[in-house]
C-alpha positions as CSV (number, residue, x, y, z in Angstrom):
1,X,104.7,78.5,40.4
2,X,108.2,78.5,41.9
3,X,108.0,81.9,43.1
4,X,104.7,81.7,44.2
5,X,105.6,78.7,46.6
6,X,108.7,80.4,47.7
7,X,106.4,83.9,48.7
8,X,104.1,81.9,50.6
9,X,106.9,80.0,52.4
10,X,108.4,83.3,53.2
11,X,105.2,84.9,54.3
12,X,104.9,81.7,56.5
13,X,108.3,82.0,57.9
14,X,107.9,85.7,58.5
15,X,105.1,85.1,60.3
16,X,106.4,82.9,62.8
17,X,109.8,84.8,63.4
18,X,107.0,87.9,64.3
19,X,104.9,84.9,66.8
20,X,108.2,83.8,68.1
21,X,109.1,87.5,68.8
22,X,106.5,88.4,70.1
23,X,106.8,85.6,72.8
24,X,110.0,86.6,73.4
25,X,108.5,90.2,74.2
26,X,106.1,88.2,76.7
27,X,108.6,86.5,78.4
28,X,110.5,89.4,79.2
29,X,107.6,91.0,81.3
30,X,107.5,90.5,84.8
31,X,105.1,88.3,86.7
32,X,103.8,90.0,89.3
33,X,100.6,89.2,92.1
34,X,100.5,92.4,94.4
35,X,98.8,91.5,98.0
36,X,96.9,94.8,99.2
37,X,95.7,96.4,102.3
38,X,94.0,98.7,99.5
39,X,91.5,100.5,102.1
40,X,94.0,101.7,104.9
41,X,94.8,105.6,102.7
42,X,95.7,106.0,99.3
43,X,99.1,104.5,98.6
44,X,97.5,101.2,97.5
45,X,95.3,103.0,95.3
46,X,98.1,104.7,93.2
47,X,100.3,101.6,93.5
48,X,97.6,99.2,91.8
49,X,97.1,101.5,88.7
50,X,100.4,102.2,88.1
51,X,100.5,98.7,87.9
52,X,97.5,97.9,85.5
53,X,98.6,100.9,83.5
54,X,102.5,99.3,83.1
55,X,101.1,96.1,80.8
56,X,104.4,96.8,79.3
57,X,106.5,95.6,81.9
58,X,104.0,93.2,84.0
59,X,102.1,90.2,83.5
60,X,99.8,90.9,86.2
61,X,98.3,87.1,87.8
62,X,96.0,88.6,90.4
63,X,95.4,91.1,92.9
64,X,95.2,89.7,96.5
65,X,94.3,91.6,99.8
66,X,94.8,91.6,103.8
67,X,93.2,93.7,105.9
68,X,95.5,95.9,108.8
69,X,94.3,97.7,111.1
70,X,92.9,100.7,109.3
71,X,90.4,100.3,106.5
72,X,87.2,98.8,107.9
73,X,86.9,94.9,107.1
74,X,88.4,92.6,104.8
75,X,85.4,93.0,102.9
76,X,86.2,97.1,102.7
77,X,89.8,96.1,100.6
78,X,88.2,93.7,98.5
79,X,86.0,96.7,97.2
80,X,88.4,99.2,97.2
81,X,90.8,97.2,94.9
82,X,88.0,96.0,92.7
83,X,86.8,99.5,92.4
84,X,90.4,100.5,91.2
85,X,90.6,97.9,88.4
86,X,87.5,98.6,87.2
87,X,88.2,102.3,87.4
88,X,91.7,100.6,85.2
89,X,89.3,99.6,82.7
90,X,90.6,95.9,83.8
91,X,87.3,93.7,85.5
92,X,86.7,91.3,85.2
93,X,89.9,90.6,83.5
94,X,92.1,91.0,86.7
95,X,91.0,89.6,89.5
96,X,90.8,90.6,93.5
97,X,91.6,87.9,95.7
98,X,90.2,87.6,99.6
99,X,93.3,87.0,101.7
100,X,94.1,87.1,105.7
101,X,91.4,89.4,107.7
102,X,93.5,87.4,111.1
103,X,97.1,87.5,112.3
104,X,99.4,84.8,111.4
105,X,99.7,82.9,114.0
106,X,96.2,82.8,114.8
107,X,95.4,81.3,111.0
108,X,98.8,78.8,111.1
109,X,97.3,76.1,112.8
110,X,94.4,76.4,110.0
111,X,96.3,76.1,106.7
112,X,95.6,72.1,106.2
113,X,92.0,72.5,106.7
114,X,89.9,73.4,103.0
115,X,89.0,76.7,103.7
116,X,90.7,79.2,106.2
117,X,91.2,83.3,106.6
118,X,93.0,84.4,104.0
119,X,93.3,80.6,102.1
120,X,91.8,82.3,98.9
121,X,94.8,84.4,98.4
122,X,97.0,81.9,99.6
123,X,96.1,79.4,97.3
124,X,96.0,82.1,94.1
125,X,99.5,82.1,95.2
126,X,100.7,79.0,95.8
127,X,98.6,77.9,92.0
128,X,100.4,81.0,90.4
129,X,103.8,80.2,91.8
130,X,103.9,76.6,90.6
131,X,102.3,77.6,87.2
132,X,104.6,76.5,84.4
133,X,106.9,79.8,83.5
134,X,110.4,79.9,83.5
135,X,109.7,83.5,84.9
136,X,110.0,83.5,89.1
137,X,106.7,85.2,90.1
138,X,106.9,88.4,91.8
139,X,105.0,88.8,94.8
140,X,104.6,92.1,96.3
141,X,102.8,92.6,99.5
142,X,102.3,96.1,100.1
143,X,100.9,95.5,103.3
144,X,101.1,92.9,106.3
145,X,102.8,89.6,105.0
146,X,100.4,87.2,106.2
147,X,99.4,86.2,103.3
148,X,102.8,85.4,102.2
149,X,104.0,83.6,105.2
150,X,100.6,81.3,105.1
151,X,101.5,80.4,101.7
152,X,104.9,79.4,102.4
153,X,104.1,77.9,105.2
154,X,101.3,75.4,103.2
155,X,103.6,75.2,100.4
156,X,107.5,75.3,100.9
157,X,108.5,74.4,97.2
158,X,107.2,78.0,96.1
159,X,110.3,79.1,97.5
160,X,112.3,78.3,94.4
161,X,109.4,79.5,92.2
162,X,109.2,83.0,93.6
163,X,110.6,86.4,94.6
164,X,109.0,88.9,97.0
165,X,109.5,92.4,97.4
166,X,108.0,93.9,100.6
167,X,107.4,97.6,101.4
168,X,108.0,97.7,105.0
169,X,109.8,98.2,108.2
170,X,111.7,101.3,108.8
171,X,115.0,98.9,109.7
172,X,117.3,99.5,111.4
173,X,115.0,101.3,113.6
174,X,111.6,100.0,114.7
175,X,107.9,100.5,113.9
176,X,106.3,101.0,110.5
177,X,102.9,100.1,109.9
178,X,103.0,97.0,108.4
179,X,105.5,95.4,109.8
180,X,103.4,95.6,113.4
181,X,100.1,94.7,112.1
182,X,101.4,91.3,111.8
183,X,105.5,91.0,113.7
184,X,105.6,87.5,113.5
185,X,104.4,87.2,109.8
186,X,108.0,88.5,109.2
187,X,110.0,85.2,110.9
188,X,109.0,82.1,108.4
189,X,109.4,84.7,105.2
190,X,113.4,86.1,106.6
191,X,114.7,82.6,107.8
192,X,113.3,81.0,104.3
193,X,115.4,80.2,101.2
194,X,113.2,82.5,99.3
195,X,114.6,85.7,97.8
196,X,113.4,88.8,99.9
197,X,113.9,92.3,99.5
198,X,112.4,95.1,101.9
199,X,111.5,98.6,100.3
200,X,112.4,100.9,103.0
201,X,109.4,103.5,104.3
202,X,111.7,105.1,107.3
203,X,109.0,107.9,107.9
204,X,110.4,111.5,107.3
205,X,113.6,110.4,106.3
206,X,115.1,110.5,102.6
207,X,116.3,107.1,102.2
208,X,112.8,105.6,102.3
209,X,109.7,105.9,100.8
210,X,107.9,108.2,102.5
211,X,110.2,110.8,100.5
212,X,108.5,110.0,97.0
213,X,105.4,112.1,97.8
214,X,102.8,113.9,95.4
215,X,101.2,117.5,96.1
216,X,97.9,117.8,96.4
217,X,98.7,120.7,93.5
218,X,100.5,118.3,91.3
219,X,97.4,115.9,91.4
220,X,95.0,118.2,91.1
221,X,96.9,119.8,88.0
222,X,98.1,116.5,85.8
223,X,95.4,113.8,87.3
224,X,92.2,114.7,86.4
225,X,90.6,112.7,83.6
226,X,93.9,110.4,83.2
227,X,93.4,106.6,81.9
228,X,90.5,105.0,80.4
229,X,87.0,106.4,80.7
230,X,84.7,103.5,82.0
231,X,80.6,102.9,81.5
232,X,78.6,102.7,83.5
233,X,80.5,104.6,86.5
234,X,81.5,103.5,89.9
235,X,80.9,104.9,93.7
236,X,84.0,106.1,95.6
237,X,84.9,105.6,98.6
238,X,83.7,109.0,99.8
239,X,80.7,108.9,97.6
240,X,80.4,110.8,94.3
241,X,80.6,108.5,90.8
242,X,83.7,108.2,88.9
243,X,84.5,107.2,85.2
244,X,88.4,107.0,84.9
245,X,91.5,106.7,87.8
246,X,92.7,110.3,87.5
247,X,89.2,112.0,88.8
248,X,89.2,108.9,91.7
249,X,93.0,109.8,92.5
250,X,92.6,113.8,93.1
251,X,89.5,113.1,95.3
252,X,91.5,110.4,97.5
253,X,93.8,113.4,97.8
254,X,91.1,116.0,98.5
255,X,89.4,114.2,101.1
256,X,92.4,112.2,102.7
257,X,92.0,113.1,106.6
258,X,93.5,116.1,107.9
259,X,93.7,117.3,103.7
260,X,97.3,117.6,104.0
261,X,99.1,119.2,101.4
262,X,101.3,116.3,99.9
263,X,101.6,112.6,100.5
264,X,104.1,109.8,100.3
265,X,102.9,106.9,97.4
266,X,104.9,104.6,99.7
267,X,103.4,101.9,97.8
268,X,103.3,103.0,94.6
269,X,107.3,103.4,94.8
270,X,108.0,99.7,95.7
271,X,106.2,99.0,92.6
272,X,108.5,101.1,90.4
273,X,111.7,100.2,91.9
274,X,110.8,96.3,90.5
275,X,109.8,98.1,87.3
276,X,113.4,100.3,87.1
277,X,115.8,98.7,90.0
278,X,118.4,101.7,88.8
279,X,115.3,104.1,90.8
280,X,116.5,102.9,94.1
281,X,120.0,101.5,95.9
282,X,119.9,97.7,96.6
283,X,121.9,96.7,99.4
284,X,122.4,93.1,100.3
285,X,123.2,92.4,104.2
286,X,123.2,89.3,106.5
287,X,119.0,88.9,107.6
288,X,118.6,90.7,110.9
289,X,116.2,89.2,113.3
290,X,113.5,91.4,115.1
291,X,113.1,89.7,118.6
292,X,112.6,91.9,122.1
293,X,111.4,95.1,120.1
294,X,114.4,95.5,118.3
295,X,116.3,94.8,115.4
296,X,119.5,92.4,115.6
297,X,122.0,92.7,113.0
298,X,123.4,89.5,111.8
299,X,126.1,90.4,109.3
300,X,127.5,87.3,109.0
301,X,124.8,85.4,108.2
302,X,124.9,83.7,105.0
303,X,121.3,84.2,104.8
304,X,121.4,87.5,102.8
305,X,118.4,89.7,101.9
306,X,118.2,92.8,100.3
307,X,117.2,96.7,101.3
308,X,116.1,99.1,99.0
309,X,116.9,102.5,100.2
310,X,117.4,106.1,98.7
311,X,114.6,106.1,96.1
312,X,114.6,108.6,92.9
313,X,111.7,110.5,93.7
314,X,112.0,112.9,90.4
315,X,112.3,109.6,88.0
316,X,110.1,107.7,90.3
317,X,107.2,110.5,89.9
318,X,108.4,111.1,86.3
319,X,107.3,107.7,85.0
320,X,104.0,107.6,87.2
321,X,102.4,110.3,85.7
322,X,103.7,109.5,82.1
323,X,102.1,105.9,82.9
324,X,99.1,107.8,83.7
325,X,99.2,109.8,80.6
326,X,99.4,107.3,78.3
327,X,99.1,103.6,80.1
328,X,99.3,100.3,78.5
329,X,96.9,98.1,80.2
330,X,97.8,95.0,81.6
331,X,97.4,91.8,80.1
332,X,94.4,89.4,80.9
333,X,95.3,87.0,84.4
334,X,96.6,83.5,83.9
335,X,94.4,82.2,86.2
C-alpha cells in the first residue's frame, strides 16, 4: 500500500511540474494585438498570417483595423482581415476589431463620449492592456497610428502596460504612407513615456523594409495550398473562392495592380523582427520631432525611441515560408 501511495503521489507531482511547465511555456510567448489597414495591397495580408501561423511565439488578443486612404471603407478592412483568419483556420476564435475610419484630431475631442470612430479598437486595447499579465502587450500598428494615439490619449496608464512597434516613416527623410495618412497621430505616441520603436520602410533603399520583398515566382512556386484547408470556402477580394492562405496569397500577387514582378511584405517584416530582434539592427536615438515637413533631430533628448533598420531579408523570408509550411496556429483570444 506504501508504494502504491507513493506512485500516485508521484504521478500527482509529475503532473503538475508538466501544468507548471507548460505555463511557463505560455508565459514566454508574446502578447501581441496588430492594428491593420488590411485592404490598402497585400502586406497586411501576409503580415496577419504569419502571425496566426507563429502560435508559438504569440499570444495573439485581437486584430484591430484603421482605414488609410487606399482600401475602400473601414468596412472594406474589417472584411479583408476577417477573410484572412478564417482563411488561418482561426474565426471565430480571433477576433477583428473596428477601429478609426477618421483622422486623429478630428475623433480627439470624441474619446469621453460612449461610442466614437475607431472607439471599438480603442477600447480592445485599452481592456487588453490593463488585463492582468505580467507580459507588456505588444501592439503593432501596421498602418496609421490613430488607433493607438486615441487609446492613449483615453487611457494614459497603458503606457506602463504596453510596447508598440510601428512600421512606418521613412526617417530621416520624409513621406511614407502611413505616417501621412494620419501626421499628427505621431505627436501624443513620440512625446509619451511609452516604449516605441519604428520599423523603417525607406522605399528603395536596403536599410528598410521595402528590401524584404517576395517574387511573384517564389509565391507562385512555394505558396499554393500552404496552411489549413477551410469548409466551406471564402470569396476573395478579386472574386474566385478560396480554402487555405497559400492559394489567397499567390492571387493577391497575381492580380496586384500593375502585376509587378516582386513586392515588399513591408508589414509582414515588422512582424518578424518582434518575433527574432537579431533579423534587424535596433538603434536607440533621442525622439526627433516632425514639425514644418521635416524631421528634427533631437539627440539629446532623454526621451529615447528606437529604429529598426537593415532587415535580414534571406532569414526574414526563410522563416515566413517555413511558417507557412508547417504553422502552429495561434492560440484562442483572451478577450
Amino acid at each position: 500500500m506504501i508504494s502504491i501511495h507513493c506512485a500516485i503521489i508521484l504521478v500527482f507531482a509529475s503532473c503538475m511540474a508538466i501544468a507548471e511547465n507548460a505555463g511557463d511555456n505560455n508565459s514566454d510567448k508574446i502578447r501581441i494585438i496588430l492594428d491593420a489597414d488590411a485592404n490598402n495591397e497585400l502586406d497586411d495580408q501576409h503580415a496577419i498570417a504569419y502571425m496566426l501561423f507563429s502560435g508559438d511565439t504569440f499570444d495573439v488578443e485581437g486584430i484591430t483595423v484603421n482605414r488609410t486612404s487606399n482600401g475602400g471603407s473601414i468596412e472594406k478592412h474589417v472584411e479583408e482581415a476577417e477573410r484572412i483568419v478564417r482563411l488561418c483556420a482561426l474565426h471565430p476564435q480571433i477576433k477583428v476589431h473596428r477601429g478609426a475610419s477618421g483622422n486623429y484630431e478630428a475623433i480627439l475631442p470624441h474619446i469621453a463620449e460612449p461610442e466614437f470612430d475607431g472607439s471599438e479598437a480603442v477600447d480592445l486595447i485599452i481592456e487588453r492592456a490593463l488585463a492582468p499579465d505580467d507580459r507588456k502587450l505588444v501592439l503593432m500598428p501596421i498602418g496609421k497610428l490613430t488607433n493607438i494615439a486615441l487609446a492613449l490619449k483615453k487611457n494614459p496608464s497603458i503606457a506602463k502596460k504596453v510596447r508598440i512597434v510601428w512600421l512606418g516613416t521613412n526617417y530621416p527623410e520624409c513621406g511614407e504612407y502611413n505616417f501621412i495618412n494620419d501626421i499628427p497621430s505621431l505627436d501624443p505616441i513620440i512625446e509619451a513615456d511609452v516604449p516605441f520603436a519604428m520599423a523603417m520602410v525607406r522605399y528603395g533603399k536596403p536599410s528598410g523594409t521595402d528590401a524584404v520583398r517576395a517574387s511573384l515566382a517564389e509565391i507562385k512556386r512555394i505558396m499554393p495550398g500552404k496552411g489549413p484547408s477551410i469548409a466551406p470556402p471564402v470569396p476573395g477580394r478579386h472574386g474566385g473562392m478560396f480554402s487555405n492562405f497559400g492559394d489567397y496569397s499567390k492571387e493577391l500577387f497575381v492580380k496586384f495592380r500593375g502585376s509587378p514582378k516582386e513586392r515588399p511584405l513591408f508589414d509582414m517584416a515588422a512582424v518578424a523582427i518582434v518575433k527574432n530582434p537579431a533579423w534587424a539592427d535596433r538603434v536607440v536615438i533621442g525622439a526627433p520631432k516632425f514639425t514644418g515637413g521635416k524631421w528634427i533631430d533631437r539627440p539629446d533628448n532623454p526621451r529615447k525611441v528606437v529604429i529598426w533598420e537593415n532587415f535580414d531579408k534571406e532569414a526574414i523570408m526563410k522563416d515566413f515560408y517555413q511558417v507557412m509550411e508547417t504553422p502552429k496556429l495561434a492560440s484562442p483570444s483572451a478577450e
